[in-house]
C-alpha positions in Angstrom: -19.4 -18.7 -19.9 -22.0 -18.4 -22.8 -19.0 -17.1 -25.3 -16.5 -19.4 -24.1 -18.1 -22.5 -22.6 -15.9 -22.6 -19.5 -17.0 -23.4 -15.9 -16.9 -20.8 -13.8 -14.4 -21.7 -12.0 -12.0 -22.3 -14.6 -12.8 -18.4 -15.8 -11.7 -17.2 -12.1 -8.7 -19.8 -12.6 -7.7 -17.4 -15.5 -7.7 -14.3 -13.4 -4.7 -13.2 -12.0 -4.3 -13.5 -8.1 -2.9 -11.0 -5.5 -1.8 -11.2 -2.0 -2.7 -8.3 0.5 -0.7 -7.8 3.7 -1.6 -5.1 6.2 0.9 -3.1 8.9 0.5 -0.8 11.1 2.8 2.0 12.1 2.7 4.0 14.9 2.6 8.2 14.7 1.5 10.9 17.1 -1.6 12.1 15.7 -0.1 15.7 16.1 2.5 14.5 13.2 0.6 12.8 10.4 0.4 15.0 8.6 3.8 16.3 8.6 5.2 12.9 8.1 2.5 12.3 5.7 3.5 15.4 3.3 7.2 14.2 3.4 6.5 11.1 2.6 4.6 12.3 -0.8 7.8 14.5 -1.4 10.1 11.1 -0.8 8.3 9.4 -3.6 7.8 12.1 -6.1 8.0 11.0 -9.7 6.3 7.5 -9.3 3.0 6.9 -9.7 1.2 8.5 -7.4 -2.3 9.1 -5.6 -2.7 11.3 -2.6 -6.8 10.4 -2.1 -7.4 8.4 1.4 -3.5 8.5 2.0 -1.2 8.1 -0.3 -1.1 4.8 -3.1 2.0 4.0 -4.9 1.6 1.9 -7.8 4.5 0.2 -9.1 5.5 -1.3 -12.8 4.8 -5.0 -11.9 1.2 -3.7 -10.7 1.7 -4.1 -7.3 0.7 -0.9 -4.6 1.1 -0.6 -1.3 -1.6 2.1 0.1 -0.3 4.0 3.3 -3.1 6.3 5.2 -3.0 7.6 8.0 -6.0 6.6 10.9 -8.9 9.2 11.7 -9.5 7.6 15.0 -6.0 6.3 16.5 -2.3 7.5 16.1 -1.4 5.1 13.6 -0.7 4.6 10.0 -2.2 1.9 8.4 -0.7 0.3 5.5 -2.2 -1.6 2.8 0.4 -3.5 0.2 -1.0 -5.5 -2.8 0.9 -7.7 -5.4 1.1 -11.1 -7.2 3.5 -12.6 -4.5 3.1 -12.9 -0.9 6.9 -12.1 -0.7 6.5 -8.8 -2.4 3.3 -7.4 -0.5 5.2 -8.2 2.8 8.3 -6.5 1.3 6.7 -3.7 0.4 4.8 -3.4 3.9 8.4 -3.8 5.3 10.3 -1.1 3.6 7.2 1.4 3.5 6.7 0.8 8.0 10.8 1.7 8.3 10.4 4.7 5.7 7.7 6.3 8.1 10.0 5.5 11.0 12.6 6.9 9.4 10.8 9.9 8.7 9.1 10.4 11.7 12.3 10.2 13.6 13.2 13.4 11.5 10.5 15.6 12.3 
């Protein structure tokens, strides 16, 4: 504020805002971790981070954050990005991936 004389609130107006959207998916807790290692294979080559779950960042700097629960037999998914749209998109196709892989195992 002292370098540009701006209000405060017309600095946070500058920021850039993201939507979150949360899902959950359900899993035998016998199978996370199964489902959980083919899902890092599915999305080899991307950019990647296997710390608390698994994080996918993707070029228009959205992520969507999938880890599995310590306490219940769920995944819990965690999808970020500059639209609404595209965080519920991306907790969408990421809830029928782990379907779709847990109906393989």
């Amino acid at each position: 504020m002292a370098n540009t004389g701006k209000k405060l609130s017309e600095l946070i107006a500058e920021q850039p805002q993201y939507f979150i959207e949360k899902g959950i998916v359900e899993c035998p807790k016998d199978k996370k971790e199964e489902v959980l290692q083919r899902l890092v294979k599915k999305v080899k080559g991307t950019n990647v981070s296997t710390i608390d779950g698994v994080k996918i960042w993707f070029e228009d700097k959205s992520a969507i954050l999938v880890r599995p629960s310590g306490t219940e037999a769920v995944y819990r998914l965690y999808a970020e990005a500059k639209s609404q749209q595209k965080a519920l998109k991306l907790v969408e196709d990421y809830s029928l991936m782990l379907k779709e892989l847990l109906a393989d195992t």
